[in-house]
N, C-alpha and C positions, 0 to 999 in steps of 0.2 A: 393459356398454354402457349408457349416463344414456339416461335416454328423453326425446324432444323434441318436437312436438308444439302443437295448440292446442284450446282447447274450449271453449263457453262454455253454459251453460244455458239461458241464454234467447237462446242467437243461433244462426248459423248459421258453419260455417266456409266461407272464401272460396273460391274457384275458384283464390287469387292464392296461398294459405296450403297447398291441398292439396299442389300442384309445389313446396311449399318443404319439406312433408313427402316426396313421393316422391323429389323429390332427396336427400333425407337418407337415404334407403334407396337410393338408388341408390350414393353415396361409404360408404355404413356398413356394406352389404355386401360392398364391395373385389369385384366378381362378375368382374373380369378372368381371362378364361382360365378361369372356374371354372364347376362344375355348380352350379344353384340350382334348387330346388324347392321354393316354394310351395304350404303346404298351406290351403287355403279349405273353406268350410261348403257344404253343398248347400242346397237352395232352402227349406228350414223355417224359415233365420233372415234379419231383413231387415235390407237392405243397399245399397248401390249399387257391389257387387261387381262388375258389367261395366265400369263406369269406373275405377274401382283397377284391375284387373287389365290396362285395357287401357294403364294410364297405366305401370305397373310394366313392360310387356311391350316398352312404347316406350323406357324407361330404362334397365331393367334387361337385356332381350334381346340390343341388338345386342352388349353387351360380355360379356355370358357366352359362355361356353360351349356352354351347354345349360339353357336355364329349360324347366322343366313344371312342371305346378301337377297336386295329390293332392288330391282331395274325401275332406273327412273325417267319413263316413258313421256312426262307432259302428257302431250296428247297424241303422240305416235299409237300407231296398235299395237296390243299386245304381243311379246314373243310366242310363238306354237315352241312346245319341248324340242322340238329338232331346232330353232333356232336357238334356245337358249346354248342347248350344247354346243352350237355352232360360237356362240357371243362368249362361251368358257372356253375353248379350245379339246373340249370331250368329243372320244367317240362317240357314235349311239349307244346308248346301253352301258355307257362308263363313268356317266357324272356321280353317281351313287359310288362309285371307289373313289373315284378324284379328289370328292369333296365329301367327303363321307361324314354323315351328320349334319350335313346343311341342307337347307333348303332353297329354292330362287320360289321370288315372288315377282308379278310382274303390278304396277302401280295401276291405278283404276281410278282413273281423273274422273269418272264421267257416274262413280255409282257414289249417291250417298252414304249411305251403310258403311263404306269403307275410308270415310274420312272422316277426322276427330277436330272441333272447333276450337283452336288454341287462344282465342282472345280477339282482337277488335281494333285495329289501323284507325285512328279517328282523322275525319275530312281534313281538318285543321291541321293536322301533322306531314299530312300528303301535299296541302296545298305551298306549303311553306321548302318544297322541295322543285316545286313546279314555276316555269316562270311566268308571272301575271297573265299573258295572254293564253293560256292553257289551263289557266289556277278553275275554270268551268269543267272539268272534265273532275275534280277534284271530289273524293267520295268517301262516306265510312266504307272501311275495309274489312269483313270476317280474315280472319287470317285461320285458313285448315292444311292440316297435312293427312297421310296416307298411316291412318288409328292402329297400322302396326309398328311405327316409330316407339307409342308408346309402351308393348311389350316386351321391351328390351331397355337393359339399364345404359349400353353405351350405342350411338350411331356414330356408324365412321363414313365419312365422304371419299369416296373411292374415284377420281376421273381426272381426265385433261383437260387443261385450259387453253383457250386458244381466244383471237377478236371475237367480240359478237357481236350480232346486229341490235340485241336488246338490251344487255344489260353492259357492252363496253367489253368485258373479257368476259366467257363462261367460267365454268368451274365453282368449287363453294358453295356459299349460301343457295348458289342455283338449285344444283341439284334436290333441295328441297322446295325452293318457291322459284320457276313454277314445276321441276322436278317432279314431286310428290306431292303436289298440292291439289286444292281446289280449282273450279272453272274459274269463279268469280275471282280470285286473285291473279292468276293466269291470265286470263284478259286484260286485266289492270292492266298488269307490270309492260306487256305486249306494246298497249295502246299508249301507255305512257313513252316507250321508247320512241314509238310511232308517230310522236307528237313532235318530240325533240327532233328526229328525222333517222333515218340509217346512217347517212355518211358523218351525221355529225358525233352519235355516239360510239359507232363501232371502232375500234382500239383505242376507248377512254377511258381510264382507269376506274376515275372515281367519277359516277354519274347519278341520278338521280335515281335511277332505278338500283342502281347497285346500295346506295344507301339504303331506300325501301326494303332492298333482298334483308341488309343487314337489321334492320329495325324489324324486320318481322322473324329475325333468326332469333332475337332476343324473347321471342315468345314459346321457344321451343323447351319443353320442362325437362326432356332429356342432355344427360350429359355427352355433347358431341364434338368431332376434331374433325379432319378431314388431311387425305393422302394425295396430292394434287401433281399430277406428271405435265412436263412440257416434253411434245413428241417433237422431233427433227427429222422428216420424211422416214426413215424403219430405224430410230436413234433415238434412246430416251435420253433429251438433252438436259431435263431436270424433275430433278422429285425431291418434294418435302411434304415435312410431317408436321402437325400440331396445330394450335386452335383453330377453325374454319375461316376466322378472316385471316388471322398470322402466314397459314398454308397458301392461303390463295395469294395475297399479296405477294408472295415473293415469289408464284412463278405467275403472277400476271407481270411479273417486271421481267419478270425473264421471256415471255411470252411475245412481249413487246419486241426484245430484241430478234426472238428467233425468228416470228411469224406476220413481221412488217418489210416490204418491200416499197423501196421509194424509187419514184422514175421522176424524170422531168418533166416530161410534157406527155401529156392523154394522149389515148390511140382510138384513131377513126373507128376503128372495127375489131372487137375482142372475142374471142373465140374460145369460151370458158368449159373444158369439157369436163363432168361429173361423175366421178369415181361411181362404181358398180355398187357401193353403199349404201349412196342415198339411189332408193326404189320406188320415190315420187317426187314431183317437185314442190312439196309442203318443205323437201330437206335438200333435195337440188336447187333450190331458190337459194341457197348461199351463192353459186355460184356467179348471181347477180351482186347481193351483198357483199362479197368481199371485193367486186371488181368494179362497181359501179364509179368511184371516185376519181378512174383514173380512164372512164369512158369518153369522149370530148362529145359537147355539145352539136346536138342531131348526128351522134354516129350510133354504132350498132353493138350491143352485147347478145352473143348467141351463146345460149345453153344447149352445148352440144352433150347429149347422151340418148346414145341410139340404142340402146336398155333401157329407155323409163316409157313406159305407159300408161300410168295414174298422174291425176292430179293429185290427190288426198284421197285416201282410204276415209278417211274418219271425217275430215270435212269438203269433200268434192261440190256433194249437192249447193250447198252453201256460196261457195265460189265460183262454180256456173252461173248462178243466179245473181250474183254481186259484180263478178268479170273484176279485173286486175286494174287499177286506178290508183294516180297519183294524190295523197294528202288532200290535196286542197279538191278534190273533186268530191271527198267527203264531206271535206269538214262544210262544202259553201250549199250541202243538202242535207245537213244530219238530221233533220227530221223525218230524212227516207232511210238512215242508213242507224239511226242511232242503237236500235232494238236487235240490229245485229251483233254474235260475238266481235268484242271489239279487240280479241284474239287474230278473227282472221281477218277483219279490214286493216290491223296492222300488219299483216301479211301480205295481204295485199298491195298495200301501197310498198312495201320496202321492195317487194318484185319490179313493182313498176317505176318507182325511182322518183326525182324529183320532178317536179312538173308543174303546172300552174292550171286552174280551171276561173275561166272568167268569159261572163255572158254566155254560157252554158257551152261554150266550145272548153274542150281539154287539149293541154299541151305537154306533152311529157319530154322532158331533156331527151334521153335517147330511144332508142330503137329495141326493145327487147321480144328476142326471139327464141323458138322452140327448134332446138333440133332434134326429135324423139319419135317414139312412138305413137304420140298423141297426135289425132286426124288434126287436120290443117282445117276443116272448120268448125273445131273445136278450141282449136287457139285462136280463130280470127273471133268467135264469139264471145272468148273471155279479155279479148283488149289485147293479144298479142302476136307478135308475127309468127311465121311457120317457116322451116325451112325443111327439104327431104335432107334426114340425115345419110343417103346414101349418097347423098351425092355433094356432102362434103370430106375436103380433101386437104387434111391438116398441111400440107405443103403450102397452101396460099396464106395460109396464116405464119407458119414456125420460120422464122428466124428473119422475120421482116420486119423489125421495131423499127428502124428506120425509117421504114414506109409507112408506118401507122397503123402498123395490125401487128397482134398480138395472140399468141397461143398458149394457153394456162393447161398442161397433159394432167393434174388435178386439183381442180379447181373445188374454192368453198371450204380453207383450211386457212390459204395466207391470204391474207389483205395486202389489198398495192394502193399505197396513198402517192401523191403528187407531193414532192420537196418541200414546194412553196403554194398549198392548197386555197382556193376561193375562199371566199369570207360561208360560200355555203356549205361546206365542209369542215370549218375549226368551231369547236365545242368550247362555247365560254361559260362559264358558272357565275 
């Protein structure tokens, strides 16, 4: 299916251009007589998800069959009903008129029963994606998704695209792997990006992991497209329609333009504060991600959100016990580390950045620090700094690029690369 669509970088799309998009999804899906489910992002990424989906609900509802819409969680926790209503823009007690006849379902990475085994990623096909010295990490792959995909005749991809630290842009094929997939692929895809590095793959188009997304979308038996919006801070700067790579590709090109920031020269001290969104830093952790490239060697990136309290809901214990470490502090002991999800030691390491472990001392490029909720030796335990966030004072940051600091008011959406980047930073195939 051609993808169609509009977008522009420095404008806005029309209210008149959106209904020329959702019509086009409403004739592209044929949803006569048919089940459709929409699967959408929950509340960590931004969007003006209550109006799409109320606009989709109007077009595409009365002639299906059966539309409901799947939050696709990865491994975030579950929305409670007051949050879903919250992530549709429903009162309490109004999503039953809003969307009348639909249902939300929330995705459940973690329970067998609710995943269906679509086929088998052979080692050989992975390795051939990977570059020799990593081709070890190389594995047969189950390839599962979340066994209410196949209930329904059409799924449609419902979200935004923006850099990502794992797969180069999010969006598309994502949202089903690792979206609504299994653990064991979901770690994959993670550890694979984790290998290549963060700064090398986030805002690359075409990566290895993105090909994987696409090589394991061609196992999906249902017939699916996807609706992909590029946001421009409260601006839907592009929306298109049509088959899930066609969709994607044209707003990861667009995505590119909106949500890359070039500077010249790295700043000593970056001051990256994280929107009220993300409510741990499993998702506050972008704020490193997007900013890391443009941190200069032995200076400091502080995650400042003086709202966050949790490390991980869903995987804390695990990260207590592992603490935040660069790449190579794994890889030069993976016989201590290997049996871990290799989900969250890619995690791990993308928080703490790039770094070198040699004759058992570690060395990480920069400084990454907590400005939050979380006790101060709670962060010194897990490998990283603390600071009291009351007693930062965005003034010493905001408008001093000149002097080497820098203040991002929300951070973990744009990426800021360097003009002319180190050879550790550009992604070659």
């Amino acid at each position: 299916m051609d993808g169609f669509g509009y977008g522009q970088a420095d404008g806005a799309v029309t209210a008149e251009q959106v209904r020329q998009v959702v019509a086009k999804v409403a004739h592209g899906l044929r949803p006569d007589g048919k089940r459709v489910l929409v699967v959408i992002p929950d509340h960590t990424r931004t969007c003006p998800l209550p109006e799409v989906c109320r606009l989709l609900h109007a077009a595409v509802g009365p002639r299906a069959r059966k539309l409901d819409f799947l939050i696709a969680l990865g491994t975030h926790p579950a929305l409670s009903e007051e949050a879903i209503d919250k992530l549709l823009g429903c009162e309490p007690g109004t999503r039953g008129q809003v969307f009348a006849g639909s249902e939300v379902f929330n995705h459940e990475w973690d329970n067998p029963t609710a995943l269906a085994t679509l086929g088998r990623i052979e080692r050989g096909q992975i390795a051939e994606l990977m570059d020799p010295s990593i081709e070890r990490f190389a594995r047969d792959i189950d390839v599962t998704i979340n066994a209410r995909l196949l209930e329904y005749d059409v799924v449609l991809i419902c979200g935004p695209v923006f850099p990502h630290e794992v797969v180069g842009f999010s969006g598309g094929a994502k949202y089903f792997f690792p979206g609504v997939c299994g653990e064991e692929l979901l770690n994959f895809f993670h550890w694979l990006g984790a290998l290549i590095t963060c700064p090398k793959i986030i805002g690359t188009k075409w990566t290895p992991v993105r090909r994987l997304l696409h090589r394991a979308l061609e196992s999906v038996p249902v017939r699916s497209a996807a609706l992909c919006m590029v946001v421009k801070g409260h601006d839907l700067a592009g929306l298109y329609f049509g088959g899930v790579v066609e969709a994607w590709s044209m707003a990861a090109n667009l995505s590119n333009e909106v949500h890359v920031t070039y500077v010249d020269a790295p700043y000593e001290s970056v001051l990256s504060r994280a929107p009220e969104m993300y409510d741990e830093l499993w998702v506050a952790a972008k704020c490193m991600y997007k900013m890391e490239p443009v941190v200069a060697d032995g200076g400091e990136l502080i995650i400042y959100a003086p709202h966050l309290k949790e490390i991980s809901e869903t995987h804390g214990r695990i990260i207590r016990e592992i603490g935040y470490h660069c790449l190579p502090y794994f890889l030069g002991q993976w016989e201590r580390f290997a049996d871990y999800p290799w989900g969250v030691l890619a995690h791990s390491t993308h928080v703490r950045g790039i770094g070198t472990y040699d004759s058992g001392v570690e060395r990480p490029r920069v400084q990454v620090t907590l400005a939050t909720q979380i006790p101060e030796a709670t962060c010194r335990a897990i490998g990283l700094g603390w600071r009291d966030p009351g007693g930062i004072d965005v003034a010493d940051w905001q408008g001093r690029e000149d002097e080497g600091r820098l203040y991002v008011p929300k951070a973990g959406e744009m990426l800021y690369k360097l003009k002319d980047p180190p050879a550790w930073q550009r992604f070659e195939e």
